[in-house]
BALOBA-1460 file (C-alpha; in Angstrom, 3 decimals):
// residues 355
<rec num="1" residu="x" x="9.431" y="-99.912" z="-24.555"/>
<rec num="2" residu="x" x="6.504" y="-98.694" z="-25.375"/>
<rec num="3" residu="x" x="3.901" y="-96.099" z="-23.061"/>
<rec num="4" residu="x" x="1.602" y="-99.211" z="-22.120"/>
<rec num="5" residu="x" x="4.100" y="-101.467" z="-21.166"/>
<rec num="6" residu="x" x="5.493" y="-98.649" z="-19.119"/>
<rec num="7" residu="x" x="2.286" y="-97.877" z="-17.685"/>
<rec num="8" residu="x" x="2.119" y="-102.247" z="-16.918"/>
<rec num="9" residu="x" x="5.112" y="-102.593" z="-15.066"/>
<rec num="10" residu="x" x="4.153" y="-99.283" z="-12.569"/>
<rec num="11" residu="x" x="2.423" y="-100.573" z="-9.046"/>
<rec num="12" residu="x" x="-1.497" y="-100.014" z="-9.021"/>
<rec num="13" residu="x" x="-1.265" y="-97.605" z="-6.279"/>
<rec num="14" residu="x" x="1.384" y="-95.033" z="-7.982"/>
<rec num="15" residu="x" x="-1.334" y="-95.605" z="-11.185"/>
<rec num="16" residu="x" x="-3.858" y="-94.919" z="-8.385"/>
<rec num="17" residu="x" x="-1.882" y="-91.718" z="-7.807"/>
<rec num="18" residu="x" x="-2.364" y="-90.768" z="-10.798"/>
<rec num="19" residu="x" x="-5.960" y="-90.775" z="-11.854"/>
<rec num="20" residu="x" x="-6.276" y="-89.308" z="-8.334"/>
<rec num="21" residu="x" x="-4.208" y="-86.510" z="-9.095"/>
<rec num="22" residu="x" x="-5.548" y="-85.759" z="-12.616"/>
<rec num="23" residu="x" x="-8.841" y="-85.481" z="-11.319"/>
<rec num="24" residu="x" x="-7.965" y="-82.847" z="-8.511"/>
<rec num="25" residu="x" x="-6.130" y="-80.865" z="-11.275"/>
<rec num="26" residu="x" x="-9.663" y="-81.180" z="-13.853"/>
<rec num="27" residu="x" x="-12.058" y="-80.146" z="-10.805"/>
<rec num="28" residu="x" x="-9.789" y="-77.609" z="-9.962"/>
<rec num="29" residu="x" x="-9.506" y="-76.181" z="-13.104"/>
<rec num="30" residu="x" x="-13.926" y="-76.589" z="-12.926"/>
<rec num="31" residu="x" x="-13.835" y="-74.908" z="-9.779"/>
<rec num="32" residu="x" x="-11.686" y="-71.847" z="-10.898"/>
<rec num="33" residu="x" x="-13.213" y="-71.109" z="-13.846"/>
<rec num="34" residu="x" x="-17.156" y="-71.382" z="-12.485"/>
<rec num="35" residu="x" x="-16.120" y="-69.311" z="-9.382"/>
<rec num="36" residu="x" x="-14.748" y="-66.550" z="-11.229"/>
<rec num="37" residu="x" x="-17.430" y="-66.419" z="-13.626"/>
<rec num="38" residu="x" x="-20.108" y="-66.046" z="-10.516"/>
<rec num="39" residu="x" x="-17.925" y="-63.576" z="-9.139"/>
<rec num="40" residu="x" x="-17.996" y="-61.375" z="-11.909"/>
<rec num="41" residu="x" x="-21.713" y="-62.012" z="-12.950"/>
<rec num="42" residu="x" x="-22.355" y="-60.843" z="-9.202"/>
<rec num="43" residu="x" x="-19.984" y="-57.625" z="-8.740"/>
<rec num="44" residu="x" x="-21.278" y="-56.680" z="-12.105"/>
<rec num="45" residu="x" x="-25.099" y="-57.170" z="-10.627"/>
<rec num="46" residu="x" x="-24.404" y="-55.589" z="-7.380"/>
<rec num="47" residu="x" x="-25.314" y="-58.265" z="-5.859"/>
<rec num="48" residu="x" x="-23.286" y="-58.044" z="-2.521"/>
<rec num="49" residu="x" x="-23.924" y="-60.763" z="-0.775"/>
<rec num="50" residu="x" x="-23.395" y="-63.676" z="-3.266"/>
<rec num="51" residu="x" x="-20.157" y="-61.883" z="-4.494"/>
<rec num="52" residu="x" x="-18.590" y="-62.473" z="-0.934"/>
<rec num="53" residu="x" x="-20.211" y="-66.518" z="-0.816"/>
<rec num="54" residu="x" x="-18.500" y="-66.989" z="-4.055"/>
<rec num="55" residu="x" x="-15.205" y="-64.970" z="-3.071"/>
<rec num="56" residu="x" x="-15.325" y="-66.743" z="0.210"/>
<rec num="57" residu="x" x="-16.267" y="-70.535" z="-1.156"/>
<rec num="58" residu="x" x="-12.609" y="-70.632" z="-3.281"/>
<rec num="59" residu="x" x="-10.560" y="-71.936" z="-0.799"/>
<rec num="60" residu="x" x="-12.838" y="-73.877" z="1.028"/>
<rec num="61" residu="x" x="-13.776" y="-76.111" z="-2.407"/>
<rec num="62" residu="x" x="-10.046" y="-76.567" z="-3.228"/>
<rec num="63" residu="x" x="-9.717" y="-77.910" z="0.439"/>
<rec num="64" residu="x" x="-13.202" y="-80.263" z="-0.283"/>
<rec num="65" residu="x" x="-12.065" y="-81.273" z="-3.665"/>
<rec num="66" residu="x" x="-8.831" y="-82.415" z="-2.156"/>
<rec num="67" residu="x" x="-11.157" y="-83.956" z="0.644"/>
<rec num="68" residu="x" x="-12.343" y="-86.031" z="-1.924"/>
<rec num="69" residu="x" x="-9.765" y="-86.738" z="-4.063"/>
<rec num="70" residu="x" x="-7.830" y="-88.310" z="-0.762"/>
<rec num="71" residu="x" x="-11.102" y="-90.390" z="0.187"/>
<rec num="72" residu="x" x="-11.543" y="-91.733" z="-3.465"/>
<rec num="73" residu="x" x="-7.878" y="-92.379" z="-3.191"/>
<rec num="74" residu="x" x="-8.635" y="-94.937" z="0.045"/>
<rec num="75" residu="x" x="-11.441" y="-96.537" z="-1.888"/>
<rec num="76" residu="x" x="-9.129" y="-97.194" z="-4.686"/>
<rec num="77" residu="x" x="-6.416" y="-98.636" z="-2.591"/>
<rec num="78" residu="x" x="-8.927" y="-100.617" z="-0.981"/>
<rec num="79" residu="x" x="-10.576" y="-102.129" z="-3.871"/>
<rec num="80" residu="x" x="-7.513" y="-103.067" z="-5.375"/>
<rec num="81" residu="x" x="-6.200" y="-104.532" z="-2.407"/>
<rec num="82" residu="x" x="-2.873" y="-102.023" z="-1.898"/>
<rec num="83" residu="x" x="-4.439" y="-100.425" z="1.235"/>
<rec num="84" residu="x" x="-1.759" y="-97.292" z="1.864"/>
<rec num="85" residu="x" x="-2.589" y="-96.224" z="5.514"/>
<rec num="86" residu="x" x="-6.214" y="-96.015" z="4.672"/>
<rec num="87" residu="x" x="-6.866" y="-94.531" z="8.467"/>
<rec num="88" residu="x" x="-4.511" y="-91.804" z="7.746"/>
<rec num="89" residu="x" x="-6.038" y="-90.407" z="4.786"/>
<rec num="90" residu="x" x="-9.662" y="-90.732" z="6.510"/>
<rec num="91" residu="x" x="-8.281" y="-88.554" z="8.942"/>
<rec num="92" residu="x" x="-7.029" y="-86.143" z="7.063"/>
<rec num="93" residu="x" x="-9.563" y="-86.041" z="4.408"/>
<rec num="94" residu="x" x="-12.055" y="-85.067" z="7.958"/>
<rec num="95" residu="x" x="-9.622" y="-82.681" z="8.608"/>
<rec num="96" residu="x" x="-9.853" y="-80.854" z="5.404"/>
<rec num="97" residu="x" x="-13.454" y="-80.763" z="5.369"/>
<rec num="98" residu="x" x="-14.067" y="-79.244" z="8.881"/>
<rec num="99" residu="x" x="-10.990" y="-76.663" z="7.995"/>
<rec num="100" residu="x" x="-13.087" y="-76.020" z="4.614"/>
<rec num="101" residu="x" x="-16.486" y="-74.906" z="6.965"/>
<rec num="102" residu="x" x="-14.598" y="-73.069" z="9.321"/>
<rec num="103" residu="x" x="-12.809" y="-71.094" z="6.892"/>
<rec num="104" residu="x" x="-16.026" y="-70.323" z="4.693"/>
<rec num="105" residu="x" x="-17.775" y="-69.491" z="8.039"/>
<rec num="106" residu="x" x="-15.211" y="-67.023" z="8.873"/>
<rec num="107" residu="x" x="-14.499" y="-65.816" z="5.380"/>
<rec num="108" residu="x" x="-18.486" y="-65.207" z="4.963"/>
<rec num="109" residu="x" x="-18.974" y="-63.504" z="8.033"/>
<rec num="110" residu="x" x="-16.164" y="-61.202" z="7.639"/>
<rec num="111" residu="x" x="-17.061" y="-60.308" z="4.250"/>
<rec num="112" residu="x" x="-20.852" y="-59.415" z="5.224"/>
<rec num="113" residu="x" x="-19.825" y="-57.600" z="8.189"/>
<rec num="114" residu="x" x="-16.860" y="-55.393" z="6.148"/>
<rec num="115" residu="x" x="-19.750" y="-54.789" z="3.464"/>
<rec num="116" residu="x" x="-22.197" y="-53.556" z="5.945"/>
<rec num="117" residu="x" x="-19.569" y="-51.498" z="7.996"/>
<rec num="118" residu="x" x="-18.299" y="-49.644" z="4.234"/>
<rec num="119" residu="x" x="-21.881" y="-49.007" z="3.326"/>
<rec num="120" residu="x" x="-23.515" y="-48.138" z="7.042"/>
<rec num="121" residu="x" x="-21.474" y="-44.442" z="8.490"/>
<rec num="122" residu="x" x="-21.963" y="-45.022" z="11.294"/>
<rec num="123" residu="x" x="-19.836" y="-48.538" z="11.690"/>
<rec num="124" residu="x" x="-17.084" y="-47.723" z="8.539"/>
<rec num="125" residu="x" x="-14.083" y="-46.826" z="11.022"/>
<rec num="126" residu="x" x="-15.131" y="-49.385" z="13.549"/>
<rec num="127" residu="x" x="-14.755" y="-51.902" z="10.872"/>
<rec num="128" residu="x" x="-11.499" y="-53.518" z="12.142"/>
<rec num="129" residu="x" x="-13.570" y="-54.379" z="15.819"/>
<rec num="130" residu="x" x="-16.229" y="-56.190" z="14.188"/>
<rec num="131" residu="x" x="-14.066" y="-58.283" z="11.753"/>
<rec num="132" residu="x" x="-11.729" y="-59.169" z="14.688"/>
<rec num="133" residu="x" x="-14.489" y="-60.156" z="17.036"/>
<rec num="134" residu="x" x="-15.877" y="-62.341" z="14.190"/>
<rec num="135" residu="x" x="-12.592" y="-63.727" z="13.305"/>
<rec num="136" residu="x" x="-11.845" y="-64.733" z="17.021"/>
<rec num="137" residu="x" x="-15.386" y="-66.381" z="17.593"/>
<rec num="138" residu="x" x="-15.422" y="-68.505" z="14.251"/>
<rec num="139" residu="x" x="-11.409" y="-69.486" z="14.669"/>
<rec num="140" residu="x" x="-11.773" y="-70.235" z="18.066"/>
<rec num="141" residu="x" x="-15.044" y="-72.581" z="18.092"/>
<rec num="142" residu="x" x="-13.457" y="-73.940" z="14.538"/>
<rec num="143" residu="x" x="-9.949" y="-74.949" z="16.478"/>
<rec num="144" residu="x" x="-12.403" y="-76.982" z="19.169"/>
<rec num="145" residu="x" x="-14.217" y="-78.441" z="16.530"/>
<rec num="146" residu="x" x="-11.634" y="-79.702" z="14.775"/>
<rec num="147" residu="x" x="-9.672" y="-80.945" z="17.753"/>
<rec num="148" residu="x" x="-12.813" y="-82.500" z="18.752"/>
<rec num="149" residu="x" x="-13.107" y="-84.318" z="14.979"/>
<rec num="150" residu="x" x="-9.515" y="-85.538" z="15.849"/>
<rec num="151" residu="x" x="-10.852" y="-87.305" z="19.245"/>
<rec num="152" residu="x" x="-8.856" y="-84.600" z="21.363"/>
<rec num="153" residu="x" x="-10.949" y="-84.210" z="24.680"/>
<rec num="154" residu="x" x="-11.839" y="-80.379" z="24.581"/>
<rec num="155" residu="x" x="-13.077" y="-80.557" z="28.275"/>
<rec num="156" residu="x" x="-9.570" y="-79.831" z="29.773"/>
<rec num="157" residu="x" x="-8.808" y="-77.106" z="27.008"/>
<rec num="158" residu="x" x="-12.287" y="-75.474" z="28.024"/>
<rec num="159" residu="x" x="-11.973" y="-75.482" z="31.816"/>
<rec num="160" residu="x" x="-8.040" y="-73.872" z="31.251"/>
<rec num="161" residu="x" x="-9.449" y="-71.276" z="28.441"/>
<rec num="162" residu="x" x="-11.726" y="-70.073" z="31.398"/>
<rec num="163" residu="x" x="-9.140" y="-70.181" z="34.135"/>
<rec num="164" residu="x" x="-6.451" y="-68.271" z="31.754"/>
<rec num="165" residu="x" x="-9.599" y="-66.089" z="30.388"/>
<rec num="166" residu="x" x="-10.722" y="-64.998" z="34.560"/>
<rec num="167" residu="x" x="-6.631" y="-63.896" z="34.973"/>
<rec num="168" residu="x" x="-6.439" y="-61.823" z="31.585"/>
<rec num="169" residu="x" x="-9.545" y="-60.148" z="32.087"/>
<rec num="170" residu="x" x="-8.200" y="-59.157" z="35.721"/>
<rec num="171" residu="x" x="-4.702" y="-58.152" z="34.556"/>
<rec num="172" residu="x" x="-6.275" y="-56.169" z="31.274"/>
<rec num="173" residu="x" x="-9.099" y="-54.863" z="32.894"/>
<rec num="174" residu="x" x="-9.380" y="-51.385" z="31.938"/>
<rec num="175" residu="x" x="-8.145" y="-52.093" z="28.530"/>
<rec num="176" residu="x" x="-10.718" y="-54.328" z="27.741"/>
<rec num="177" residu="x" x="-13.535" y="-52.522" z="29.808"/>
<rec num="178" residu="x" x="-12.617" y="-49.759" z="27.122"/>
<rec num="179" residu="x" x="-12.633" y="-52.405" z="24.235"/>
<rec num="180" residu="x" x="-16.199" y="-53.271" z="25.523"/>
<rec num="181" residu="x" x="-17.508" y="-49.809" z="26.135"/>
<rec num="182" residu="x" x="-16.062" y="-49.542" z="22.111"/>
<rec num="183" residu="x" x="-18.552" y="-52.217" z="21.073"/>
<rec num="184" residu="x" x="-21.175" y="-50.866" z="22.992"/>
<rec num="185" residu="x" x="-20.577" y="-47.805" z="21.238"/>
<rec num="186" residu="x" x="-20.700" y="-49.314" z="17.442"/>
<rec num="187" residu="x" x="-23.446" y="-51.365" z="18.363"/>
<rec num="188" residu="x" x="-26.627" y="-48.348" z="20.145"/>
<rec num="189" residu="x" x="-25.018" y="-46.006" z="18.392"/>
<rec num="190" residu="x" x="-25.613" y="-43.144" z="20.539"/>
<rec num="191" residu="x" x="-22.904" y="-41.254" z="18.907"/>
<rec num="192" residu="x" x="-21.677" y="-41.915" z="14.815"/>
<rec num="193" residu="x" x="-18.792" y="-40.387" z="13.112"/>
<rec num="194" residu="x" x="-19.340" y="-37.303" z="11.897"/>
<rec num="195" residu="x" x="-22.386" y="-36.249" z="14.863"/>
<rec num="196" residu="x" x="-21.677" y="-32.960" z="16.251"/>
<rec num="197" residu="x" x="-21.433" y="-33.545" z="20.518"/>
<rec num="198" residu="x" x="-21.395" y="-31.787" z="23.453"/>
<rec num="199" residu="x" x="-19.053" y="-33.600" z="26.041"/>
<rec num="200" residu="x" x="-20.346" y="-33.030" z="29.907"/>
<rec num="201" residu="x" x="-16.873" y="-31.066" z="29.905"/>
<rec num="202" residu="x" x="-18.492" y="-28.353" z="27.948"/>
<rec num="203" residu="x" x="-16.126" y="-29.265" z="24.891"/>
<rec num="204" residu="x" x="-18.124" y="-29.335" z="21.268"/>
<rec num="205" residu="x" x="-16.975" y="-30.975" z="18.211"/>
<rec num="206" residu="x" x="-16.922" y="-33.853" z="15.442"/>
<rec num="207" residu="x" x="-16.927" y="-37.465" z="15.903"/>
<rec num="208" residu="x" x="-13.667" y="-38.172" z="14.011"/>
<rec num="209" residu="x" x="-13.222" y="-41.958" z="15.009"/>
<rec num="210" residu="x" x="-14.496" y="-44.741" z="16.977"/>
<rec num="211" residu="x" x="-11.805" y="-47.338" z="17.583"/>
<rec num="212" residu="x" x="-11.350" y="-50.494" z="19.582"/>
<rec num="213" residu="x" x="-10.192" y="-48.454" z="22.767"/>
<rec num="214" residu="x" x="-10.448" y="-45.186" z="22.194"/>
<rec num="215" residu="x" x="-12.760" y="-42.098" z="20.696"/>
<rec num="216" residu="x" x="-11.317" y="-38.957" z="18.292"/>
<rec num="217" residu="x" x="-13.537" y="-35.812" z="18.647"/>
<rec num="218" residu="x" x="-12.283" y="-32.799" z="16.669"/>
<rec num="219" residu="x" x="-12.789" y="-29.810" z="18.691"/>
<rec num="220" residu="x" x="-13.509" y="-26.395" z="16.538"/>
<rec num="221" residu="x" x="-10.181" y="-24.763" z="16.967"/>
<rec num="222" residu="x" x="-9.101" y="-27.843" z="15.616"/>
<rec num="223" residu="x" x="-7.498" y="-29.567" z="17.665"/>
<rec num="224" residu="x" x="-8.482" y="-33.230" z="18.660"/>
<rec num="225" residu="x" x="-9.895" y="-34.289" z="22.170"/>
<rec num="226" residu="x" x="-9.331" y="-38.533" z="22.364"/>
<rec num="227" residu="x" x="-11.180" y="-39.747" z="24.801"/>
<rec num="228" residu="x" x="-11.086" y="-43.765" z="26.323"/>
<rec num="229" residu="x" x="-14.331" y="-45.560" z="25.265"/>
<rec num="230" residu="x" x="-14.713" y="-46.736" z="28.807"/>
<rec num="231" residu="x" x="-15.104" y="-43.124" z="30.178"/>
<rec num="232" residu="x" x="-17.083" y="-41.703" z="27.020"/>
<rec num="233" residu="x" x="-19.807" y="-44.813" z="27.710"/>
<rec num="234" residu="x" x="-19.740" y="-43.531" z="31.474"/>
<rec num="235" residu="x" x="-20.332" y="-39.747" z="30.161"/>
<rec num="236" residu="x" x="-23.207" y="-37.022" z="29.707"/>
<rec num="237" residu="x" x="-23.011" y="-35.542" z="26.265"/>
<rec num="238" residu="x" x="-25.655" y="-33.772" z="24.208"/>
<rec num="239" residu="x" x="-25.650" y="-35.575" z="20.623"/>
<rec num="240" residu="x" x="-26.599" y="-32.232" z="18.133"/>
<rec num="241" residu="x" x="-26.853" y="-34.423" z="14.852"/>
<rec num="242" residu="x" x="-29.470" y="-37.138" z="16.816"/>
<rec num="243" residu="x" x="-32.268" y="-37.931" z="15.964"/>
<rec num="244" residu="x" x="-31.954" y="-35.582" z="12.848"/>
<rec num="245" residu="x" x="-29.405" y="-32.355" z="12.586"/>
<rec num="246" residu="x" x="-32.065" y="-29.779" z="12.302"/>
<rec num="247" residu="x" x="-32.471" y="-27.584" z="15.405"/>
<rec num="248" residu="x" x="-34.586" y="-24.648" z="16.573"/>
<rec num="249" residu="x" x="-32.732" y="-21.433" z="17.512"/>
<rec num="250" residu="x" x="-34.117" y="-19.599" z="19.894"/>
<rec num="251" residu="x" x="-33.083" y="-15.097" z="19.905"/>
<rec num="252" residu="x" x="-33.841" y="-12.993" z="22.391"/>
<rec num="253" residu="x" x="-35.641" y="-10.087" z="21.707"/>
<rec num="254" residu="x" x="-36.652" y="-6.889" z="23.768"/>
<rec num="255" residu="x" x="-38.712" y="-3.676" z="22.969"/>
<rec num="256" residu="x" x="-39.488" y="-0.347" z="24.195"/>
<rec num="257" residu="x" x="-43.166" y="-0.779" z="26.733"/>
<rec num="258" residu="x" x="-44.180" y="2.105" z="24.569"/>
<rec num="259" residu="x" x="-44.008" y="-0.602" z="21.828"/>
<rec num="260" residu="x" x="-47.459" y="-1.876" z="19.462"/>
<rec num="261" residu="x" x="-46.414" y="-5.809" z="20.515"/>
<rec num="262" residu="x" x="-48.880" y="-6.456" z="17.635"/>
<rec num="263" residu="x" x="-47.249" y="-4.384" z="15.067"/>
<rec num="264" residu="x" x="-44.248" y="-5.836" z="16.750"/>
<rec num="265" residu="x" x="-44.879" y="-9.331" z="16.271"/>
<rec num="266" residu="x" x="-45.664" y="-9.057" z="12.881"/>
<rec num="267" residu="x" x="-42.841" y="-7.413" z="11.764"/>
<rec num="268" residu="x" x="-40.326" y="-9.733" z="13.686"/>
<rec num="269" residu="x" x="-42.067" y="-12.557" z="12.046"/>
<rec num="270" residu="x" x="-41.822" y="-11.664" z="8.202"/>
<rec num="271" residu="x" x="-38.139" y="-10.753" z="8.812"/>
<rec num="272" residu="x" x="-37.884" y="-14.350" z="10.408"/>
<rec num="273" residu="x" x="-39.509" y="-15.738" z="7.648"/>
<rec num="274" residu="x" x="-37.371" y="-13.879" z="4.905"/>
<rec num="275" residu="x" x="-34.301" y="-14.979" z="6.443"/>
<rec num="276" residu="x" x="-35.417" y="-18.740" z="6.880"/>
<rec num="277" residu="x" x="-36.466" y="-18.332" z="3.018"/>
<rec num="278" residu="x" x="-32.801" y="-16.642" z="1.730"/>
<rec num="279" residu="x" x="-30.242" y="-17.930" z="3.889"/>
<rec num="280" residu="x" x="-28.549" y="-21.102" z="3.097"/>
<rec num="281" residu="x" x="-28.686" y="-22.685" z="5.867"/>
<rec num="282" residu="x" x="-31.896" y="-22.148" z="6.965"/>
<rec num="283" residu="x" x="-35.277" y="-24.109" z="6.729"/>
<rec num="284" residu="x" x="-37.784" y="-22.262" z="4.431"/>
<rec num="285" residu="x" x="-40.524" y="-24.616" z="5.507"/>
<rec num="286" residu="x" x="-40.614" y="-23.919" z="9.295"/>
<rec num="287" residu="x" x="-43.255" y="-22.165" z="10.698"/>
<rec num="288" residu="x" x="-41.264" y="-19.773" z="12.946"/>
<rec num="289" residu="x" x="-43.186" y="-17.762" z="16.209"/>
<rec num="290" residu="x" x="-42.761" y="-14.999" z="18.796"/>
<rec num="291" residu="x" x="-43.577" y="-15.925" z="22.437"/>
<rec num="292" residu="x" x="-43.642" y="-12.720" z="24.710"/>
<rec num="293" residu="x" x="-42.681" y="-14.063" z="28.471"/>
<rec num="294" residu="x" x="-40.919" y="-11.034" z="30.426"/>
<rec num="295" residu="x" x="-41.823" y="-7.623" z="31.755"/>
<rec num="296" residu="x" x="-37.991" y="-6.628" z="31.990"/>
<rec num="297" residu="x" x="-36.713" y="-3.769" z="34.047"/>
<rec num="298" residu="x" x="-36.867" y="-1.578" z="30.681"/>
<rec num="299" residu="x" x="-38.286" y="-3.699" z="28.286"/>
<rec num="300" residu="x" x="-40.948" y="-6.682" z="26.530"/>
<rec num="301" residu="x" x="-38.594" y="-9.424" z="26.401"/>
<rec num="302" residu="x" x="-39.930" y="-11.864" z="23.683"/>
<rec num="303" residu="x" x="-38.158" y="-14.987" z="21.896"/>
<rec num="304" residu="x" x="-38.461" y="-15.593" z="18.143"/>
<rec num="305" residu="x" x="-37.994" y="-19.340" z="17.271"/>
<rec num="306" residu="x" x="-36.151" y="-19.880" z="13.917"/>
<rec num="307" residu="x" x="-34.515" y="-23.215" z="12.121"/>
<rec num="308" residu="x" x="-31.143" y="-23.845" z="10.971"/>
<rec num="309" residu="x" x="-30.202" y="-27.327" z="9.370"/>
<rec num="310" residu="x" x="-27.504" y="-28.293" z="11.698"/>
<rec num="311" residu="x" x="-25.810" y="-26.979" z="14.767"/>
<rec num="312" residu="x" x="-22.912" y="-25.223" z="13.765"/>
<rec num="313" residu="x" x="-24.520" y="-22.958" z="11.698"/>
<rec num="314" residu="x" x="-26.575" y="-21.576" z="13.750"/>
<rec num="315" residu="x" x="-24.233" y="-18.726" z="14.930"/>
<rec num="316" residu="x" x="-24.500" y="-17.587" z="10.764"/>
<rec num="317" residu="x" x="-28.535" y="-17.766" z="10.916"/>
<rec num="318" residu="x" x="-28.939" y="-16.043" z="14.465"/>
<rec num="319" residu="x" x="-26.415" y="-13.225" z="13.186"/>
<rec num="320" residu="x" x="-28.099" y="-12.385" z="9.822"/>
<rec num="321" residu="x" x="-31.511" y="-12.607" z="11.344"/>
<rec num="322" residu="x" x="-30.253" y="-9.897" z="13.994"/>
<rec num="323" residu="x" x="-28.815" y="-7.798" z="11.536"/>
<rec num="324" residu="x" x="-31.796" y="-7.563" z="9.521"/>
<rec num="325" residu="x" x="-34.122" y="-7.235" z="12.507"/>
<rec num="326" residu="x" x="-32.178" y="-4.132" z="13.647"/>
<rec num="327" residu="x" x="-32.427" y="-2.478" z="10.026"/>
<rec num="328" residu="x" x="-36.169" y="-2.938" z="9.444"/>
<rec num="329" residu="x" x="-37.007" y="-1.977" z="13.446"/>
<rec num="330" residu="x" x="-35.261" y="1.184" z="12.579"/>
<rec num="331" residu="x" x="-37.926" y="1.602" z="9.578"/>
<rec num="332" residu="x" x="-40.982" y="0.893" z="11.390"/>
<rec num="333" residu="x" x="-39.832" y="2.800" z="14.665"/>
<rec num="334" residu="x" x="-39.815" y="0.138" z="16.461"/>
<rec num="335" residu="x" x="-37.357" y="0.854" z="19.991"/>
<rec num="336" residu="x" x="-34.974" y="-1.262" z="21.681"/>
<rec num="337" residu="x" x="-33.888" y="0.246" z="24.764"/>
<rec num="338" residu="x" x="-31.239" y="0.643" z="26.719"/>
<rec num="339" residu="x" x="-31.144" y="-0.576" z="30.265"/>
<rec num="340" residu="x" x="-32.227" y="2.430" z="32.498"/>
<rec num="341" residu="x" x="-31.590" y="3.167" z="36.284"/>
<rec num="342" residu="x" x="-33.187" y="5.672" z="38.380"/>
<rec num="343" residu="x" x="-31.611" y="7.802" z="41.399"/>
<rec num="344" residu="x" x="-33.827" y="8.739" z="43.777"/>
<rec num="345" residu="x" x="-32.091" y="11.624" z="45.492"/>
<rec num="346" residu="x" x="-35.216" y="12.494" z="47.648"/>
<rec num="347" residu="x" x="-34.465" y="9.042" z="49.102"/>
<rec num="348" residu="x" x="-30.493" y="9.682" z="49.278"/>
<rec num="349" residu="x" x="-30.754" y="13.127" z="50.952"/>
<rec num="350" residu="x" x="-32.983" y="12.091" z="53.810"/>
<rec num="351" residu="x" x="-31.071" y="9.260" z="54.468"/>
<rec num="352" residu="x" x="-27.896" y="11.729" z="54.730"/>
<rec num="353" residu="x" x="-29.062" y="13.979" z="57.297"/>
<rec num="354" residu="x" x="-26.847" y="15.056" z="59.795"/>
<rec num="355" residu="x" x="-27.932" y="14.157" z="63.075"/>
């Protein structure tokens, strides 16, 4: 028997099945080989955002193709008269297509948000919130579409979601109030990881991590302060690296009333100035002054206003600058005095009279 008679005595809709099913494998095959070759074209291009529409469009299209494929299938059965549950594969063939959206949707969304958080500091280790809040919105309103494509009433489902939703929120209240306070955080960015704070506690140190519930600050002896988000959201702190980690540093100064405050002044101000210049962490560009503002018990008080580039360093700039001021006030003269107290025993004696 030869391959056409073969072929003859098969029913038209298992002959149906066939052409159907060679054409999903040939589009698929289509599909495979153009996606991959816009993949690569775009991750060799940097070009971000179409890599992830292509990465994210695979599935989806095999899902559409087979969309297809089962709706050409009805037609066929139809026009040859061998009608195989026709409704059925409608259906389904809806089905796939909404599923195919849904899951692009999600896939894109995910993708741009993952890119942005790798690239952005300030959002890389909160990451994992922002894909799981899109994952949950997209899923969620994808599950009532599609039960709503199947002609399942989504009003009861609703009205229970926000029933059930009221008595979670009540029984997980202060986990999600910290969840929240987390995507508050991520979002006005008042802190970022790696910002240097100041917690109303008094405690200093680095933003470490910023996760769904909770907050790592490395304290400088090391050791790590976590902190819930909900309480860190309700806190004072002092944000050292914000708007920009440069910071003045103000030293105290104070000489002998005996003192030239001219001559004083102007040397204070070229060592400031050679020390903003040499040191390496300080800012050769800023134009440092001396503001006298106290007639102390035994001395001028003054500040001097220098620059470091970020907050923990400048304990390194404030002691060099010292240093150096002492040596060259020695040079010029130039006294700082020690506190001095006077007795008055004219005062004392009189006052210890016998009677």
């Amino acid at each position: 028997m030869s391959m056409q008679d073969l072929l003859g005595e098969l029913p038209e809709w298992s002959m149906i099945i066939l052409i159907v099913s060679g054409l999903f494998i040939t589009l698929e095959i289509i599909k495979r080989f153009l996606v991959n070759r816009f993949v690569n074209f775009a991750q060799i291009n940097n070009f971000h955002l179409t890599s992830i529409i292509f990465k994210s469009i695979n599935l989806p299209m095999t899902l559409a193709v087979l969309a297809f494929c089962l709706k050409l299938f009805e037609e066929l059965t139809l026009y040859f008269d061998t009608p195989i549950g026709s409704d059925i594969f409608n259906n389904l063939a809806k089905l796939l297509l909404v599923t195919a959206l849904v899951i692009f949707v999600d896939k894109t969304l995910s993708g741009v948000v993952g890119n942005y958080a790798e690239r952005n500091k300030s959002f890389k280790t909160s990451r994992g919130i922002l894909q799981i809040i899109t994952h949950i919105v997209i899923l969620g309103l994808g599950l009532l579409v599609i039960l709503s494509t199947w002609g399942i009433s989504i009003t009861p489902i609703i009205a229970s979601l926000g029933i059930t939703s009221l008595a979670v929120a009540l029984a997980l209240q202060p986990t999600l109030e910290n969840f929240f306070s987390g995507v508050q955080l991520v979002i006005d960015k008042p802190i970022r990881v790696g910002d240097f704070i100041e917690l109303d506690s008094g405690e200093q140190g680095f933003v470490e991590k910023i996760g769904w519930r909770t907050t790592w600050v490395r304290m400088l002896p090391n050791n790590v302060v976590i902190l819930p988000n909900g309480l860190l959201s309700k806190s004072k702190l002092i944000n050292y690296y914000y708007p920009e980690k440069e910071l003045s540093v103000p030293v105290d100064v104070g000489v002998h009333y005996n003192s030239d405050l001219e001559h004083v002044e102007k040397v204070t101000l070229e060592v400031a100035r050679e020390i903003l210049k040499t040191h390496k962490w300080g800012v050769p560009d800023y134009n440092t002054f001396v503001v006298y503002h106290t007639f102390d018990n035994s001395s001028i008080n003054f500040t001097v206003m220098l620059r470091a580039q970020e907050y923990f360093n400048r304990f390194f700039i404030k002691s060099a600058f010292i240093k150096a001021l002492h040596k060259r006030y020695a040079e010029e003269g130039i006294t700082i005095p020690y506190p001095i107290r006077a007795i008055n025993y004219d005062q004392e004696s009189v006052n210890n009279k016998p009677l």
